[in-house]
KEKE-3310 file (N, C-alpha, C; in steps of 0.2 Angstrom, whole numbers, plus 5000, padded with zeros to 4 digits):
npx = (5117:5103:5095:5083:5071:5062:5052:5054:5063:5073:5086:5087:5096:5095:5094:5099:5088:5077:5079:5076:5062:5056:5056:5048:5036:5037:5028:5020:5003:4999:4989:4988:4999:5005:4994:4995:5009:5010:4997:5007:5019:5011:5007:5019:5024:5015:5015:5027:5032:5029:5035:5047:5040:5032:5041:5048:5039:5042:5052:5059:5065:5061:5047:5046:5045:5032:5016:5006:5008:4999:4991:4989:4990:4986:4988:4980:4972:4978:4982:4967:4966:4975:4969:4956:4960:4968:4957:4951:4962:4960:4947:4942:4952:4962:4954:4950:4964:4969:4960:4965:4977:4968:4960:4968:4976:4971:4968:4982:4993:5010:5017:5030:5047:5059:5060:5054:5061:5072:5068:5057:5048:5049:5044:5030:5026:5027:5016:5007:5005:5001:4988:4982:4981:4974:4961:4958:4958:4945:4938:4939:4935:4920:4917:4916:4905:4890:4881:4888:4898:4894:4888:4901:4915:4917:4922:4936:4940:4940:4951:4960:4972:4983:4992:5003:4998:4984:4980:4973:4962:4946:4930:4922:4918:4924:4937:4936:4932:4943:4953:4954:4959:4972:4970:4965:4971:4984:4979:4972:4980:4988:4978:4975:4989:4993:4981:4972:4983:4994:5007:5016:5025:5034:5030:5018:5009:5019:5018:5029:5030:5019:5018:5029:5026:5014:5021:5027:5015:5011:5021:5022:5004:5006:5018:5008:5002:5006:5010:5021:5032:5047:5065:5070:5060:5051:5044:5050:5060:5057:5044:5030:5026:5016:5014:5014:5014:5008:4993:4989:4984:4971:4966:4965:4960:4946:4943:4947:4961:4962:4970:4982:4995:5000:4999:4996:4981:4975:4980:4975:4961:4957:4957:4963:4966:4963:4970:4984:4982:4984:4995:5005:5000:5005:5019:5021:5018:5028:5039:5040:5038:5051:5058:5056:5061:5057)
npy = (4990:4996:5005:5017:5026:5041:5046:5058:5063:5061:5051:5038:5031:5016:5008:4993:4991:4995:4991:4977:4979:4984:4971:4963:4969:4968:4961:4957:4956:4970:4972:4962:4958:4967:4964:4954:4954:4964:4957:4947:4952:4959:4947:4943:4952:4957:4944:4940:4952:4946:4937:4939:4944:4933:4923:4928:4927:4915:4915:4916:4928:4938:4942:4951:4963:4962:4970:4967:4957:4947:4940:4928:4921:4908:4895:4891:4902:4909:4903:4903:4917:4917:4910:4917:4929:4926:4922:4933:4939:4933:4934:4947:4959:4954:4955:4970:4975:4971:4976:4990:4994:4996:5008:5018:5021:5026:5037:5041:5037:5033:5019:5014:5012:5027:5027:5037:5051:5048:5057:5062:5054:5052:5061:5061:5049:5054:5062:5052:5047:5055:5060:5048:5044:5052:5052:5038:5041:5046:5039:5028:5032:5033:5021:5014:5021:5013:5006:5003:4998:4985:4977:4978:4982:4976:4964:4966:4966:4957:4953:4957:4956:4962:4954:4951:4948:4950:4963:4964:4957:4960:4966:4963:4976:4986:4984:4987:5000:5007:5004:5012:5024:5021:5017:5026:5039:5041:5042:5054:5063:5061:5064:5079:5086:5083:5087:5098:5105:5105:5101:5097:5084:5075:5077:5065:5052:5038:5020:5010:5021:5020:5006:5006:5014:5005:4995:5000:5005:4995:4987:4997:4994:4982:4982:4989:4980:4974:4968:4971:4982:4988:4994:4999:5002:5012:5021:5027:5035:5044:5054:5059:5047:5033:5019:5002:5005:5014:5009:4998:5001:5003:4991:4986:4992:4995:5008:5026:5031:5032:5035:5029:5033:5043:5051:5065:5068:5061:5066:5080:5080:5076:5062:5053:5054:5046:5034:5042:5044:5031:5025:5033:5028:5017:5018:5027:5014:5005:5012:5011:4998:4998:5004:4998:4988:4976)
npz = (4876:4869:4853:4852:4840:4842:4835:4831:4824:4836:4843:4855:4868:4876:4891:4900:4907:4902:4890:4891:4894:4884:4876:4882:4878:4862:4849:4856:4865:4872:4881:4888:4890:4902:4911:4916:4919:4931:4939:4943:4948:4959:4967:4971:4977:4988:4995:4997:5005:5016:5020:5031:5042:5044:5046:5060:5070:5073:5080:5097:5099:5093:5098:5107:5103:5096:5095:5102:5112:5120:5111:5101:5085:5073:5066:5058:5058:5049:5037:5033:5030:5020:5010:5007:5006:4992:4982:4981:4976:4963:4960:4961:4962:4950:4939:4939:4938:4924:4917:4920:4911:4898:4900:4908:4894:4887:4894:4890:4897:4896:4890:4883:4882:4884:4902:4914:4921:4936:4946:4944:4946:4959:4965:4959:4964:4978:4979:4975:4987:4996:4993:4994:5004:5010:5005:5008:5022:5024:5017:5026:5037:5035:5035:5045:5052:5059:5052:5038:5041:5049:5037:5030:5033:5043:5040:5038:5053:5057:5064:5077:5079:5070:5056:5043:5028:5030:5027:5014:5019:5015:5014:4997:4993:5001:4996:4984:4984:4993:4984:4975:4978:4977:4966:4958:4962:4954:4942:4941:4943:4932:4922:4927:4926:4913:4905:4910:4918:4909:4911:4904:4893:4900:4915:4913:4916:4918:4917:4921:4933:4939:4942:4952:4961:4965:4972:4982:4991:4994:5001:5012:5015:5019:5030:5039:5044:5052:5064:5071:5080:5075:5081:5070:5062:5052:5055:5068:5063:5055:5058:5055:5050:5048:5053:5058:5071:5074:5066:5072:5083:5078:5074:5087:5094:5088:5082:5080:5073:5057:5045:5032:5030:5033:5049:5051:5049:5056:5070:5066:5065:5078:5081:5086:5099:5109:5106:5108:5123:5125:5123:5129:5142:5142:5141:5153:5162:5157:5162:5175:5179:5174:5184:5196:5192:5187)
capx = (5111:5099:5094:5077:5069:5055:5047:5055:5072:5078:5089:5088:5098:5089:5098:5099:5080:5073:5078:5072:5056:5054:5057:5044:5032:5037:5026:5012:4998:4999:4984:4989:5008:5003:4990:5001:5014:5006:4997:5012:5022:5007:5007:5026:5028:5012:5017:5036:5034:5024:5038:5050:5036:5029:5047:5048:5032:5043:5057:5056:5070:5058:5042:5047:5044:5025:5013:5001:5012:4998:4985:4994:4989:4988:4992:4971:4972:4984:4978:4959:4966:4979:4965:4952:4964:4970:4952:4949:4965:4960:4942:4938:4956:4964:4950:4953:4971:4969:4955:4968:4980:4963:4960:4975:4979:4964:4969:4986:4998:5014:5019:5035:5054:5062:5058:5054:5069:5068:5068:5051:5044:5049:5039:5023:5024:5027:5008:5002:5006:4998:4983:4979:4980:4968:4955:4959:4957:4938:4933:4939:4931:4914:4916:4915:4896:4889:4878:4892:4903:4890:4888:4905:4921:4917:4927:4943:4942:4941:4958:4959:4978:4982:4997:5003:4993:4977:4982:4968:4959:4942:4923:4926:4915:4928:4941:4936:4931:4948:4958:4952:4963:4978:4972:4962:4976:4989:4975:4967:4988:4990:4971:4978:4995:4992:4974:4969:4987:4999:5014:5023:5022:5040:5025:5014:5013:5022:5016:5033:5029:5013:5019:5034:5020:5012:5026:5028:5010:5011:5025:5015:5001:5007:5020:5006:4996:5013:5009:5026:5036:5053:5069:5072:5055:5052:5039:5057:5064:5053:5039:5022:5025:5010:5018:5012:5012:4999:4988:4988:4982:4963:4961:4965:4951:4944:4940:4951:4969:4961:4974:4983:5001:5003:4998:4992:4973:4971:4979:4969:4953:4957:4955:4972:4969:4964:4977:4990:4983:4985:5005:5007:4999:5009:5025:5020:5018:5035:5046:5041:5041:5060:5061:5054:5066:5053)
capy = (4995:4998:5014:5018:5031:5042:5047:5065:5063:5060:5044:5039:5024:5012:5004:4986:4984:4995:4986:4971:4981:4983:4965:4960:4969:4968:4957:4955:4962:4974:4972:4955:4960:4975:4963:4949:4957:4968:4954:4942:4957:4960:4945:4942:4958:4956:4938:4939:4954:4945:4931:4941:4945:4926:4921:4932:4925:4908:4915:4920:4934:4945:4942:4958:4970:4962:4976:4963:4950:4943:4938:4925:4920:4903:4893:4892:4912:4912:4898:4908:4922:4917:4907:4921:4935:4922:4921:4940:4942:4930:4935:4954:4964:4952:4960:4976:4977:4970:4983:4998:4996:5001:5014:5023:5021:5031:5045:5043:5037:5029:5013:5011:5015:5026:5027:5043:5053:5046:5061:5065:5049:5053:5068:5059:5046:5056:5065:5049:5043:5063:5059:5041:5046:5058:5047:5032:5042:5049:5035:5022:5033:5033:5013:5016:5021:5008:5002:5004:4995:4980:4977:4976:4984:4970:4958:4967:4966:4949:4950:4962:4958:4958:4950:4956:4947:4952:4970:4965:4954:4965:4963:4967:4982:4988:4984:4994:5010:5012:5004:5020:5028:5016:5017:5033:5044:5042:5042:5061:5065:5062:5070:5086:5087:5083:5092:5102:5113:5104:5103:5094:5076:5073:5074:5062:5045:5031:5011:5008:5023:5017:4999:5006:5016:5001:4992:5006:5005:4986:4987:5001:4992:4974:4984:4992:4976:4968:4967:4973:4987:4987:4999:5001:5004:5020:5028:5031:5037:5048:5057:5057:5040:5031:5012:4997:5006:5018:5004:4993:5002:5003:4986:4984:4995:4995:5013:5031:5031:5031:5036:5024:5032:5046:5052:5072:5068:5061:5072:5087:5080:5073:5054:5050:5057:5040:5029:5045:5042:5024:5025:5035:5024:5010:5021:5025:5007:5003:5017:5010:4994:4996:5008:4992:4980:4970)
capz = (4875:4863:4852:4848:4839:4848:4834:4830:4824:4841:4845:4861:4870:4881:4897:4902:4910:4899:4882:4892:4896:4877:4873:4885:4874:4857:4846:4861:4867:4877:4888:4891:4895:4908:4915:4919:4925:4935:4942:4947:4954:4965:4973:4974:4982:4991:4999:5000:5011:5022:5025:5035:5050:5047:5051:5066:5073:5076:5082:5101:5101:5090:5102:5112:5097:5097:5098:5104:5117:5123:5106:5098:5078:5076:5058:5054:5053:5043:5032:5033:5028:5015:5006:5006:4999:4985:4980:4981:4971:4956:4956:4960:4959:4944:4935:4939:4937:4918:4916:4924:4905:4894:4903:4908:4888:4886:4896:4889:4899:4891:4894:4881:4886:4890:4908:4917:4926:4942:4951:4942:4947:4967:4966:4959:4970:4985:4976:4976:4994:5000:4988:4995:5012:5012:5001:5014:5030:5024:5015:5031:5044:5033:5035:5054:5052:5061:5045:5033:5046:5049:5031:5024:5036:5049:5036:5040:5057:5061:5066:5082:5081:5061:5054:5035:5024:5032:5024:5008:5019:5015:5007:4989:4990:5003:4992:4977:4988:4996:4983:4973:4982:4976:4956:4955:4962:4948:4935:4942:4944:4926:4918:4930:4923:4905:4901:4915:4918:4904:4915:4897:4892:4904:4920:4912:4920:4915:4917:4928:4939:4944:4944:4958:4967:4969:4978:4987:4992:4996:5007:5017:5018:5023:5036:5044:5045:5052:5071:5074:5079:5078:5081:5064:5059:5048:5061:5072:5057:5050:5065:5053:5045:5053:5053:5062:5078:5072:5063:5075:5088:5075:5075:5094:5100:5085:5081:5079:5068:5052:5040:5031:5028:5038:5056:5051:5048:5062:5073:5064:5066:5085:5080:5088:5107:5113:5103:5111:5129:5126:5123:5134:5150:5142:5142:5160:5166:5157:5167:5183:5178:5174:5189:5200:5191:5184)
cpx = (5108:5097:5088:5075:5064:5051:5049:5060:5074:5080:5090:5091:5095:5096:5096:5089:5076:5073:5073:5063:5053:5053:5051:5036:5031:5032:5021:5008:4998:4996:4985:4995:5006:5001:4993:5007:5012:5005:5000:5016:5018:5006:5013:5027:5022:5015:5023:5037:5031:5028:5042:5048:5035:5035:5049:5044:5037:5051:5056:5059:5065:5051:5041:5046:5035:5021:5006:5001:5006:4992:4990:4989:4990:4987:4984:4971:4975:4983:4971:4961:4969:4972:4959:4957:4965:4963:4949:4953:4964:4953:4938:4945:4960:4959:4953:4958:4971:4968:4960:4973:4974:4963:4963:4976:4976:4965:4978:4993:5002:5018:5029:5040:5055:5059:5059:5059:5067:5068:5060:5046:5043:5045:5031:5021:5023:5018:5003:5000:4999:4989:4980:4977:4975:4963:4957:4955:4949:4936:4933:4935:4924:4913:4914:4907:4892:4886:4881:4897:4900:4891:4895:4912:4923:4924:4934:4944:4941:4946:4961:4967:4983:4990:4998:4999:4986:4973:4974:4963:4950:4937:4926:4923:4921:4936:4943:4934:4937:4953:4956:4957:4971:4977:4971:4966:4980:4985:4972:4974:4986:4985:4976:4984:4996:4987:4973:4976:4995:5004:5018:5020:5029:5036:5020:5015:5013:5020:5021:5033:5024:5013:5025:5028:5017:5013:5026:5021:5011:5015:5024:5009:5001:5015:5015:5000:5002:5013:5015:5029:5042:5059:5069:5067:5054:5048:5045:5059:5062:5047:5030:5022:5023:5013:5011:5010:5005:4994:4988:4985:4971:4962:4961:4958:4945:4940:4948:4956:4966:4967:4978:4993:5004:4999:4996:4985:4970:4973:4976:4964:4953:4953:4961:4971:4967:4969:4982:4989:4985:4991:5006:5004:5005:5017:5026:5022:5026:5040:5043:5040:5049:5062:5061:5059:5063:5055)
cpy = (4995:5005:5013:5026:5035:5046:5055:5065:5062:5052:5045:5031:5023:5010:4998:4985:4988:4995:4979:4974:4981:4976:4961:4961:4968:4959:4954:4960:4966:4977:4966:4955:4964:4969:4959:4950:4959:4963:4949:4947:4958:4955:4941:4946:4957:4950:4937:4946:4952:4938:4934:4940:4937:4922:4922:4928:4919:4909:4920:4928:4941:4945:4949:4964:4969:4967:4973:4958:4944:4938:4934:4922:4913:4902:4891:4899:4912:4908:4902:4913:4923:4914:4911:4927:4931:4923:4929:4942:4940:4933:4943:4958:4963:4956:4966:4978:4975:4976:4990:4998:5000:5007:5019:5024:5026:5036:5048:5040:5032:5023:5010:5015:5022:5029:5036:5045:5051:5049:5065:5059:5050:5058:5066:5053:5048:5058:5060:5044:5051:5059:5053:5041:5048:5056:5042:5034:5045:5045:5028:5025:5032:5025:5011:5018:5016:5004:5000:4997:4986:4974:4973:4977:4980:4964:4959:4965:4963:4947:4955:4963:4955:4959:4952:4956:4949:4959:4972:4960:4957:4960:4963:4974:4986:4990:4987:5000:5011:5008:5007:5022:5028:5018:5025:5040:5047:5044:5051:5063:5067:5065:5078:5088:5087:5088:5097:5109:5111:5107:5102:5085:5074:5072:5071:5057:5040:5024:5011:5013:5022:5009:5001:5010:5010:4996:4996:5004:4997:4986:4992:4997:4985:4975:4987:4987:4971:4963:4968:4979:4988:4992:5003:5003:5009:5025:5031:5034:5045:5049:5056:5052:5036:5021:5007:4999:5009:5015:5001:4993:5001:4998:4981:4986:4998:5004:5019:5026:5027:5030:5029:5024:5037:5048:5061:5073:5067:5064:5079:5087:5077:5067:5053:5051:5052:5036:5034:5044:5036:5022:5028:5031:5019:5010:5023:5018:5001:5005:5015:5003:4990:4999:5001:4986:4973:4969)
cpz = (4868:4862:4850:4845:4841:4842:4829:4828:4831:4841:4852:4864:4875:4885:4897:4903:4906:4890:4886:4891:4888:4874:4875:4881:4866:4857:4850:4861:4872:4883:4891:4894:4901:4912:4919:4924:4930:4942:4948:4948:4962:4970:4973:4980:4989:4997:5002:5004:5017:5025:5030:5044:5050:5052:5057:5071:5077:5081:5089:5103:5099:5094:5107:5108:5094:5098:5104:5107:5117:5117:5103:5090:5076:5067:5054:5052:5048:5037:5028:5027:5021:5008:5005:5002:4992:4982:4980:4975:4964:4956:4958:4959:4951:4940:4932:4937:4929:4915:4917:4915:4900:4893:4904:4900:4887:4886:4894:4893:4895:4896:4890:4883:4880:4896:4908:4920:4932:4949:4950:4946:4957:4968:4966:4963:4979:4985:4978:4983:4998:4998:4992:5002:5012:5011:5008:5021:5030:5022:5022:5036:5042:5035:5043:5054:5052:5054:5037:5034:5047:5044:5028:5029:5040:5048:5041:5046:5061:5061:5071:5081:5074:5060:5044:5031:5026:5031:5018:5010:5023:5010:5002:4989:4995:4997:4983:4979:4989:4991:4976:4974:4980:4967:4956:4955:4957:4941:4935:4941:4937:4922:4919:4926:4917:4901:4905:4917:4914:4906:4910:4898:4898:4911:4918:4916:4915:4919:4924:4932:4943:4947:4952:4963:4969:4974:4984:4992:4997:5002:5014:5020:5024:5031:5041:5047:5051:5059:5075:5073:5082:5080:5076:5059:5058:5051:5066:5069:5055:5053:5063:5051:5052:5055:5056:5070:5078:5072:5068:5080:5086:5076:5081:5095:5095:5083:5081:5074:5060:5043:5038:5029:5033:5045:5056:5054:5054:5067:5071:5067:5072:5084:5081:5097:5111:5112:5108:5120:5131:5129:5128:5142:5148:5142:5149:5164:5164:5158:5173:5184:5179:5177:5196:5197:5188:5175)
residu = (UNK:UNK:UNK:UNK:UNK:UNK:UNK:UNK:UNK:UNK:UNK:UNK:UNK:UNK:UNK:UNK:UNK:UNK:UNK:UNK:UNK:UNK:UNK:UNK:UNK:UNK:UNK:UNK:UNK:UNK:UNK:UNK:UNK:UNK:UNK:UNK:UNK:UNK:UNK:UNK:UNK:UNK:UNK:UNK:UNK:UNK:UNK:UNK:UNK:UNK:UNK:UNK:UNK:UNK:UNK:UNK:UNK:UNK:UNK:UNK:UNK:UNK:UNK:UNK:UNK:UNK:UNK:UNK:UNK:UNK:UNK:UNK:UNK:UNK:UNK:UNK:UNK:UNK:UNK:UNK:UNK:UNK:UNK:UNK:UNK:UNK:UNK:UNK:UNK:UNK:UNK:UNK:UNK:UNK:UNK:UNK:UNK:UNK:UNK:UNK:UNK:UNK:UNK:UNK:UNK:UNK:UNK:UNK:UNK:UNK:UNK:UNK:UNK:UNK:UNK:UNK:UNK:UNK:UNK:UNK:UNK:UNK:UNK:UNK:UNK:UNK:UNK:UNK:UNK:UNK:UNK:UNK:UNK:UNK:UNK:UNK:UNK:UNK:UNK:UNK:UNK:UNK:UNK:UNK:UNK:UNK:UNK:UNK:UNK:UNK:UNK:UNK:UNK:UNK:UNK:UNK:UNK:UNK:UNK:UNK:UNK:UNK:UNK:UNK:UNK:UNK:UNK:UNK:UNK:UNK:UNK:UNK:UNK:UNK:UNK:UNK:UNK:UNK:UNK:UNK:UNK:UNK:UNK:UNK:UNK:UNK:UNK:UNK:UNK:UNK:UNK:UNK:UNK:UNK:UNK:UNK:UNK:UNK:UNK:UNK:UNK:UNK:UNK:UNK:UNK:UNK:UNK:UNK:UNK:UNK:UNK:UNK:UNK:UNK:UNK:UNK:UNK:UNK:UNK:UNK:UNK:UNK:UNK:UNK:UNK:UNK:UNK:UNK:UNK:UNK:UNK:UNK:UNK:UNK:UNK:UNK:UNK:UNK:UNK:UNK:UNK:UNK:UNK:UNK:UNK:UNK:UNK:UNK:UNK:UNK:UNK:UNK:UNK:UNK:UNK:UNK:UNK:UNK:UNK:UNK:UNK:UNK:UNK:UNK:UNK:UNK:UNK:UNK:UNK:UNK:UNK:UNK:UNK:UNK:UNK:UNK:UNK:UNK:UNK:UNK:UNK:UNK:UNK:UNK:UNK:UNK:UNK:UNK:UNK:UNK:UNK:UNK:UNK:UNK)
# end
């Protein structure tokens, strides 16, 4: 372990990842450290959650947790789509994600150890899951306005029966309106918190809580794009959590289940009562199915 000092007479010992975390930046630059990393996490995490389902695809035991049996995805799509995100993330989000150190600096957020408690960090990420939701479910439904949809929304849903990677497979002007929702959240979090009702610097936001928000976020998105839903999937688990089964039904019929994390808005605003009659014929025609023996 290592000991740092914070500035104020206090001594503070570092743990294991966060002496490495220090080491990763001593003697650099720190827009260049952030960005990098940043970068290559997002698409580790982005791609490697995306091999378990590709895996599936080939294997026929998991075919029956398909949400979609009969559309099958063939190795062009996925070729297509791998080769259009890759060039979305080197030339409109790599950007961005550079640009997101500056800025955050600006408004303050701290990037060196030691790390936030990480019972503070479960709180702001649960804020920033609530937060993105809500942004997502009002700006996706506006993209549904035939001329908005036309234009730009169209991109995404050139894939009626969409598969993980297809999660960021967006215009770019899509992809900086709803991935607002992703940066903007934790950034209004922390103004609020620090200027606006000076909750303390201990709720400020920290680099590694928005870099774990953003896993979080990523394994969200590319489950709900997964075209699978299985036992063990976290919508059985857990009643509002919108999953695969939710998402999937929007870019079947191409319209309702806006939201992108939970299942509230759209039952609020009755943007679900198609998708819930749907289930239900298909839960129908599967109990007498299995009443007939078929």
């Amino acid at each position: 372990m290592e000991t740092i000092n914070t500035g104020n007479s206090t001594m503070i010992e570092l743990n294991w990842l966060e002496t490495k975390w220090e080491q990763m930046y001593e003697g650099r630059n720190p827009l260049l450290v952030t960005g990098l990393f940043a970068f290559l996490m997002h698409e580790t995490v982005y791609f490697g959650r995306f091999i378990p389902f590709l895996i599936c695809d080939f294997i026929p035991y998991f075919q029956k947790y398909k949400l979609q049996e009969a559309k099958v995805n063939t190795s062009a799509d996925y070729w297509k789509c791998t080769k259009k995100v890759l060039y979305a993330h080197f030339v409109f989000e790599g950007p961005l994600i550079f640009l997101f150190h500056p800025f955050a600096s600006i408004l303050g957020m701290k990037v060196s150890a030691p790390f936030p408690a990480w019972e503070k960090a479960v709180v702001q990420i649960a804020i920033f899951f609530i937060f993105e939701d809500f942004y997502h479910y009002n700006m996706h439904r506006f993209m549904h306005w035939p001329p908005f949809y036309k234009r730009v929304h169209k991109v995404h849903h050139e894939y009626a029966a969409p598969f993980g990677i297809a999660a960021e497979y967006a215009h770019p002007i899509e992809t900086m309106v709803l991935g607002f929702g992703t940066i903007g959240g934790p950034l209004i979090y922390h103004y609020c918190s620090m200027y606006l009702f000076d909750f303390g610097p201990e709720w400020g936001l920290h680099l590694i809580t928005m870099l774990s928000w953003i896993v979080f976020r990523l394994f969200q998105a590319i489950d709900a794009h997964s075209g699978y839903d299985f036992p063990w999937s976290l919508c059985h688990w857990v009643p509002f959590w919108a999953g695969a089964e939710h998402h999937d039904y929007h870019h079947q019929a191409f319209l309702d289940n806006f939201s992108s994390s939970f299942r509230w808005w759209d039952y609020i605003f009755g943007t679900d009562k198609r998708y819930r009659a749907y289930r239900a014929r298909q839960a129908e025609e599967k109990r007498l199915k299995s009443k007939k023996g078929l």
